[in-house]
N, C-alpha and C positions, 0 to 999 in steps of 0.2 A: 412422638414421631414414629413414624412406620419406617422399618428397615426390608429389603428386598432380601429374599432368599437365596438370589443368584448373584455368586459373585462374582471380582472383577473378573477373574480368568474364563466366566462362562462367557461375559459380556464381550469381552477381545474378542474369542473364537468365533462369537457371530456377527461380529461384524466384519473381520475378519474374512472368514466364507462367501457373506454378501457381496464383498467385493471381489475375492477371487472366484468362485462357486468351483472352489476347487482343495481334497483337505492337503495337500504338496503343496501348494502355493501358499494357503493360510498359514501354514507351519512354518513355511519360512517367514512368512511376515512376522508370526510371533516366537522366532527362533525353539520352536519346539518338534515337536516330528508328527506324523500326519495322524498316528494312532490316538497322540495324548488328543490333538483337536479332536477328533471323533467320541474321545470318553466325554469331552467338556460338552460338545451338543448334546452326545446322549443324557449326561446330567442335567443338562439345562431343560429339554425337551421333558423329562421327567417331573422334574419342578413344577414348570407349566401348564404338564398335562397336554400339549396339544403339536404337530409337526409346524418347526417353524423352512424347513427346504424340503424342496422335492427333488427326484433327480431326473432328469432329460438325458438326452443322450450324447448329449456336449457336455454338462458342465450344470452345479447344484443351483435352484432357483429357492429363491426364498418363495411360500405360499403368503397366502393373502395375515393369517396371523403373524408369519414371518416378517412381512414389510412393517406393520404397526410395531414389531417388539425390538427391528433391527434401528430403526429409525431414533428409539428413545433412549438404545442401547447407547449411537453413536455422541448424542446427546450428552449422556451420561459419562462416558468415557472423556469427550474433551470436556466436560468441567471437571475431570481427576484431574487431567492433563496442566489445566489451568491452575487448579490448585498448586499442585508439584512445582509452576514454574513461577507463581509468588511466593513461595515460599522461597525459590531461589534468589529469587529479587532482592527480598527482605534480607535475605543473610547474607547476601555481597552486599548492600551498602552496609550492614555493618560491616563488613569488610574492607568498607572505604574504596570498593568496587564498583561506579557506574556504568548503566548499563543504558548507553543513547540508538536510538534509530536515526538515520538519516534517511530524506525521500532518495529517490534515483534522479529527479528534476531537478534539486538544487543548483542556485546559480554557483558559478564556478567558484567567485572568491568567498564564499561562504563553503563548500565543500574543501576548498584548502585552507581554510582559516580550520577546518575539524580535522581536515588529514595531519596537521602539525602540532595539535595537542600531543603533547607528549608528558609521561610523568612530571616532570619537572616545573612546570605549568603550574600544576595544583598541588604543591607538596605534599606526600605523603598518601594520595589517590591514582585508582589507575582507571581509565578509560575505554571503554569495552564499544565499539562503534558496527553498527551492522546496517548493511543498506537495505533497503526496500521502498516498496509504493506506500504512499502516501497514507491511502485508509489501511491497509496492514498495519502500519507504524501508531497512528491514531488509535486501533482498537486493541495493542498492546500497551499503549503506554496508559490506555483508560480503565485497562483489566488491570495493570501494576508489574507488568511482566518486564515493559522495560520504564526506567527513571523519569528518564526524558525524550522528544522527541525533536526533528530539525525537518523540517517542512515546508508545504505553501500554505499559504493562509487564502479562504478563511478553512477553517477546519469543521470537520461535520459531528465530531462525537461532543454530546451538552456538557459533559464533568472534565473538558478539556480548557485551563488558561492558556494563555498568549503573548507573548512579545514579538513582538515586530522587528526585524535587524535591517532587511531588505524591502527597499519599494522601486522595483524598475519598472519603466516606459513599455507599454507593447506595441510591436514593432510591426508589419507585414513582411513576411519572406517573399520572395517572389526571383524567377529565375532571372539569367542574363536574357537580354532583347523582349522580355515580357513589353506588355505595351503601357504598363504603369510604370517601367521602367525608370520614363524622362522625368516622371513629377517628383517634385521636391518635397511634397509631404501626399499622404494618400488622403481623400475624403470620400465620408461615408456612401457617397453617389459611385463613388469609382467600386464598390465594391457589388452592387448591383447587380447579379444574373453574372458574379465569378465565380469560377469553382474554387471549393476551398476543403483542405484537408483540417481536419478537429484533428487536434493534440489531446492524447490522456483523456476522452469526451469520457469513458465510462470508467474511468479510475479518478479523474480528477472534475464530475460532469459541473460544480457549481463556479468553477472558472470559466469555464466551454459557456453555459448558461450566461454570465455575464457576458459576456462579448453577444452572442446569440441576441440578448434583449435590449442590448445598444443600437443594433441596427434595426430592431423589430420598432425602434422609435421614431425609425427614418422611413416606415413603412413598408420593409422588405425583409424578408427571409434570408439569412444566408444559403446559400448551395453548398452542402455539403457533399462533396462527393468519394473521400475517404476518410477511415479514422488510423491516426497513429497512434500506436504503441506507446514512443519514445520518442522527444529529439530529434537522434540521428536519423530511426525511420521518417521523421516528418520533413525533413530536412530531404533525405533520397528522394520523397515522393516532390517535393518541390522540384529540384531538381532535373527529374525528370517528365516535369511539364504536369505532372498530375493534377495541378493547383497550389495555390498561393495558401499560405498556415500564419497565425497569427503566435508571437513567441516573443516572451523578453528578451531587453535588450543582448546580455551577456551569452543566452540561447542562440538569440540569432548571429550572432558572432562565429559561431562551434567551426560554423563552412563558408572557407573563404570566397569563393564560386557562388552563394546566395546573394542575393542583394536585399538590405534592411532599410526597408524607407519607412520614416515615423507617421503616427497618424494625425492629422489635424487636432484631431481633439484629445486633449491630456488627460484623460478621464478615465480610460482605461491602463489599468496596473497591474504587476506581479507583483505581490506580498510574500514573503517568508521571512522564516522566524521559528523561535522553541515555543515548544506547549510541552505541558505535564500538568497530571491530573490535580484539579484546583485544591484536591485535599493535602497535596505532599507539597510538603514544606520543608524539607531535608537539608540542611546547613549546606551538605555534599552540593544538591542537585543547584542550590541557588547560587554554589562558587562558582560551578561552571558557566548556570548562563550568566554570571556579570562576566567572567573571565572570553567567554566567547561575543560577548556583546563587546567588549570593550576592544579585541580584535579588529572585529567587522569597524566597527566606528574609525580605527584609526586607518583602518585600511580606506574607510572613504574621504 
């Protein structure tokens, strides 16, 4: 194996730089002072043999070998990174320390059924719970960085297993006096040349996708006319007339001032549930999901 000549500390400094093009701002990013940055380029530059910044009169630009060596630098640095934070993984479960992601979607009584884990639950373990999006959650918990994850389903990383806890009905939001208002269930014809806000389309697109190619059977495109963030954003833009959002049932609930009318056809669902990578088989990780599976069940 080939080992590189330039180490980590030249490698921070330029990436470091690329991103501020400036040595006061890299120095603080790497809590050092602007002189030592300036020794680490100049040793790195030496190394190399070639300038990897130039300077303008604003602010340091990487040159053309700069962009090729900053890129693989950055590269290189998050897989230290990743290393560092399986390593942390590893020695908190032996510490009988789990460490779960939950999405920011989750339907409600699955989110309190995690907020109430408490030590006690699983004697002798403690519970470490961090929110985030969904594919974030997914490509930690595929790296090793966290134990388990609590999510929608389906999920997009391949060395990801699955249990299922939740399967609700998807719903149409649509505001007071909309004209779909009066019907008692919506079908696929009502939807025809409506505007409609996407939830989560490019954090969550193979849900969005699913709906999209139910109606593409009915021979029609949805109209997409905005994307939300979250929920609540999708929920404001209903609200105010933006367009009608498709959302599970316990989501469409969140505003009372929405109106949720079900769809004729029961074919479309919200799924969530825990995944962790199909190799970890951790006594720890499998007490919680019976322990949180058996939660949700009895709450339903």
């Amino acid at each position: 194996m080939r080992y590189p000549r330039l180490d980590m500390e030249g490698l921070t400094a330029i990436v470091a730089l690329a991103e501020t093009g400036d040595f006061v701002k890299a120095g603080q990013l790497l809590s050092i002072g602007p002189s030592a940055v300036m020794k680490r380029l100049s040793k790195a530059e030496g190394e190399l043999q070639t300038k990897l910044f130039q300077r303008t009169q604003e602010k340091l630009v990487l040159t053309e070998d700069g962009r090729i060596f900053s890129a693989e630098a950055q590269r290189a640095i998050e897989h230290a990174v990743l290393a560092e934070e399986q390593v942390r993984s590893a020695k908190s479960i032996k510490g009988r320390h789990l460490r779960i992601g939950r999405s920011t979607h989750l339907p409600s009584r699955l989110l309190v059924a995690l907020a109430r884990l408490t030590s006690e639950d699983i004697p002798g373990i403690t519970v470490e719970q961090t929110s985030g999006l969904d594919r974030e959650i997914e490509i930690a918990v595929e790296s090793g960085i966290l134990h388990a994850g609590v999510g929608l389903f389906p999920v997009s990383r391949p060395h990801l297993s699955t249990l299922k806890l939740i399967e609700e009905p998807v719903m149409l939001c649509i505001p007071p006096g909309h004209l779909l208002a009066t019907k008692a269930e919506i079908h696929p014809e009502d939807l025809e040349r409506q505007p409609v806000v996407a939830v989560g389309r490019n954090e969550l697109p193979a849900l969005h996708e699913e709906i999209a190619e139910f109606y593409r059977g009915f021979g029609f495109e949805l109209d997409v006319v905005a994307d939300a963030y979250t929920v609540t954003e999708a929920l404001c833009l209903v609200e105010q007339r933006i367009g009608v959002c498709f959302l599970s049932r316990s989501a469409a609930s969140l505003n009372r001032g929405i109106i949720s009318k079900p769809l004729s056809s029961r074919i479309l669902t919200r799924k969530s549930g825990v995944f962790v990578h199909e190799d970890n088989q951790h006594p720890l990780i499998r007490s919680f999901i019976s322990l949180i599976s058996e939660r949700i069940q009895v709450r339903l």
